[in-house]
N, C-alpha and C positions, 0 to 999 in steps of 0.2 A: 504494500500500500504506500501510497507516496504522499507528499506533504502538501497541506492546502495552503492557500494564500496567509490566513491570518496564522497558519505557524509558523510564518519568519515575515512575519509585520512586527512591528512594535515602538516602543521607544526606548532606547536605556536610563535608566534610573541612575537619579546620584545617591553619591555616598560613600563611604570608606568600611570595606567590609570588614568585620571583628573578629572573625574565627580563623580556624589554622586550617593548614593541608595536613592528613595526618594517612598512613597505611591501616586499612582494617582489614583483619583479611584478605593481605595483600592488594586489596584496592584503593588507590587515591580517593581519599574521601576530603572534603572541605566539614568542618565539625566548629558548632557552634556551641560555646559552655558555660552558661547559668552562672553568673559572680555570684550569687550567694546559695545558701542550700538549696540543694534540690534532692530527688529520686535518683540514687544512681543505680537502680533496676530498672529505669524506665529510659527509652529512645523515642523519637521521633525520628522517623526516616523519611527524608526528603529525596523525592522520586521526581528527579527531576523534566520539564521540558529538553525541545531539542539542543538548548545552546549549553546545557549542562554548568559545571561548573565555573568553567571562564567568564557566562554572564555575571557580571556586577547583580543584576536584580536578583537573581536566585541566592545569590550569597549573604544576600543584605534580607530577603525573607528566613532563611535559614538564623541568623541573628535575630530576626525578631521573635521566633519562635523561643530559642533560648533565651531571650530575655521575658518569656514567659513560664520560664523556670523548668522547658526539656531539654536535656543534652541532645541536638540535632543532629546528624548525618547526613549528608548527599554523596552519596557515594558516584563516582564516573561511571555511570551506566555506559559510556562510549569509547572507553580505554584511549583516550586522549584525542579521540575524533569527533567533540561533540562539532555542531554545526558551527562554522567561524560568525563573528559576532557581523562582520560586513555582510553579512547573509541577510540581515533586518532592511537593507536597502536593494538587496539584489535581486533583479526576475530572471535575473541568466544561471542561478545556481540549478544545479542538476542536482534535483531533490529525489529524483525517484533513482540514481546510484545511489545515493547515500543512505536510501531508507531501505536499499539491498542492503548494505554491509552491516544492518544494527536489526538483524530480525531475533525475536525469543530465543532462539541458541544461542547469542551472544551477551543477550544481557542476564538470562537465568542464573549462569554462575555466577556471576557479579552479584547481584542480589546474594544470593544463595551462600555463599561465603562471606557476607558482611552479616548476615542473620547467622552463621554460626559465630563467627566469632564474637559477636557480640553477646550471644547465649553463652557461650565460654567464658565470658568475662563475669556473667551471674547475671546478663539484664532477662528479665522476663514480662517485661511488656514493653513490646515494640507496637506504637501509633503510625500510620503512611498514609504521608500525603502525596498523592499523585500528580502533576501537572501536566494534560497533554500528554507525551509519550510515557511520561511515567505513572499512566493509567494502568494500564497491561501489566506491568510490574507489582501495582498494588494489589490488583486481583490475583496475579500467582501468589503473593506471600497469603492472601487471605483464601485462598484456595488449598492451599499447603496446610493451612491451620498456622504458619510463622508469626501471623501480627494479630495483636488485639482490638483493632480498632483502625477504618480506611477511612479514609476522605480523597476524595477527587476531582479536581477544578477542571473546567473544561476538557472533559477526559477524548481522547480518540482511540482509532486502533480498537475500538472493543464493537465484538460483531451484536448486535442488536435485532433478535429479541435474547436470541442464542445464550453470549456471555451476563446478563442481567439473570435469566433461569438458573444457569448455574449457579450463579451467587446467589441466589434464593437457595436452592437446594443444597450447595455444597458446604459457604461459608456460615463462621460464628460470629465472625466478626461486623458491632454496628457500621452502617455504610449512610456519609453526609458524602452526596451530590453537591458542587458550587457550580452551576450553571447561569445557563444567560442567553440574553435573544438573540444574536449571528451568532450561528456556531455551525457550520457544514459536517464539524467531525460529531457531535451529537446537539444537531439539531431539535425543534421543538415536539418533533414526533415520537424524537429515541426520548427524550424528557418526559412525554406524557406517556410511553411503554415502560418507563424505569416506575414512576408513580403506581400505573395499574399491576405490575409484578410484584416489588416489593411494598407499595403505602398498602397504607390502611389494616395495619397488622398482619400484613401477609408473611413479610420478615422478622420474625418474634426477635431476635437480638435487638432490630433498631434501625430505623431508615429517617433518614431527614433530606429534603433538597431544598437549597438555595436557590432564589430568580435572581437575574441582576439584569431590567430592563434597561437599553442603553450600551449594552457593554457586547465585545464580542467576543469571540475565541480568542483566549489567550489575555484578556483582562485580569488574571487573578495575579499575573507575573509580568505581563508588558504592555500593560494598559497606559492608553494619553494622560498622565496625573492631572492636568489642565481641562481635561473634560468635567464636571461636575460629577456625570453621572458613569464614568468609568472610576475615579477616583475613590467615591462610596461603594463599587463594589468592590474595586481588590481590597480595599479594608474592611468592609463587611465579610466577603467572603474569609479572608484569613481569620477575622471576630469569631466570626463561625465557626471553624476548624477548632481553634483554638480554645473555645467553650465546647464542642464536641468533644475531644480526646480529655476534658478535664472534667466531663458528664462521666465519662466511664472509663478513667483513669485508675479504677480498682477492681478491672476483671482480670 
């Protein structure tokens, strides 16, 4: 599957980002860590969009999260390939090589080995946030039974009705949707089939979905701050997240 327009639109964000590069699992992880107490059995794992770590704005949400008292992770889902940051302005990038070289078999063991060794270390509850490509990623860990808790902003890559059935039937873990009105990779239709599968107590752990009208794919990470109503959702949406994972931060 190859990449829509609004995943490499955006704008970069300022800021000076606060966390370190650190090996987990032999993976380049960027890791964000709480100045004061926190849970050190508990993660956030940050699953990131296409431009992965090198973007400024994922590094700088990664920090906000820890300054909501989780020890974060973004682990390199793309082994030093994520999309270059001049990708935000380019229509000549060849999206559909590049979404060859980063299929499920490449990112599985990257995940996969940052959830062990983080289990190795004693954390046992890991929260994932998905953005965008790091949708697919949060539904394997909550498919595995790996993580306690998903959230997913603007998710793609996930086949609908299909992938939303199984996490009905497979996963434990509660699932907060952060969506919003342009979205090509789950538009208003996969939004109103994620409602009638999982709402309405169909999925006994927990479902919540976020609208952000105004906002389109890829507002939870690379939204116009200068819009009014792009601006209220990437921080609602993260509001959300963030009161999510601390609803049920004791399973």
């Amino acid at each position: 599957m190859s990449l829509c327009d609004d995943c490499v639109n955006g704008v970069r964000h300022e800021g000076e980002p606060e966390g370190k590069i650190e090996k987990i699992g032999g993976v380049e992880s960027y890791v964000g860590t709480p100045t004061g107490d926190y849970s050190k059995d508990k993660v956030v794992l940050f699953l990131s969009d296409v431009f992965g770590i090198p973007l400024v704005n994922n590094k700088l949400l990664v920090d906000d999260f820890a300054r909501n008292g989780f020890r974060t992770i973004m682990p390199d889902l793309f082994q030093g390939d994520a999309l270059p940051e001049d990708a935000l302005n380019r229509q000549d990038f060849d999206r559909a090589a590049w979404s060859a070289r980063h299929t499920p078999e490449t990112w599985i063991p990257v995940v996969d080995a940052v959830v062990a060794a983080l289990q190795a270390e004693g954390v046992t509850w890991i929260g994932t946030t998905g953005y965008c490509f790091g949708a697919p990623p949060a539904w394997h860990l909550a498919l595995k039974g790996a993580s306690k808790v998903t959230v997913v902003s603007h998710p793609s890559r996930l086949a609908i009705p299909k992938d939303l059935e199984e996490y009905r039937d497979r996963a434990k873990a509660p699932l907060l949707i952060n969506s919003c009105e342009v979205d090509r990779a789950f538009p208003l239709e996969a939004q109103a089939k994620a409602d009638e599968i999982l709402g309405g107590g169909k999925f006994a752990p927990g479902y919540e979905r976020t609208y952000w009208e105004g906002c389109n794919h890829g507002f939870a990470v690379r939204g116009d701050m200068s819009n009014p109503k792009v601006k209220a959702g990437k921080e609602g949406a993260f509001a959300a997240t963030v009161k999510f994972f601390k609803k049920y931060q004791d399973l």
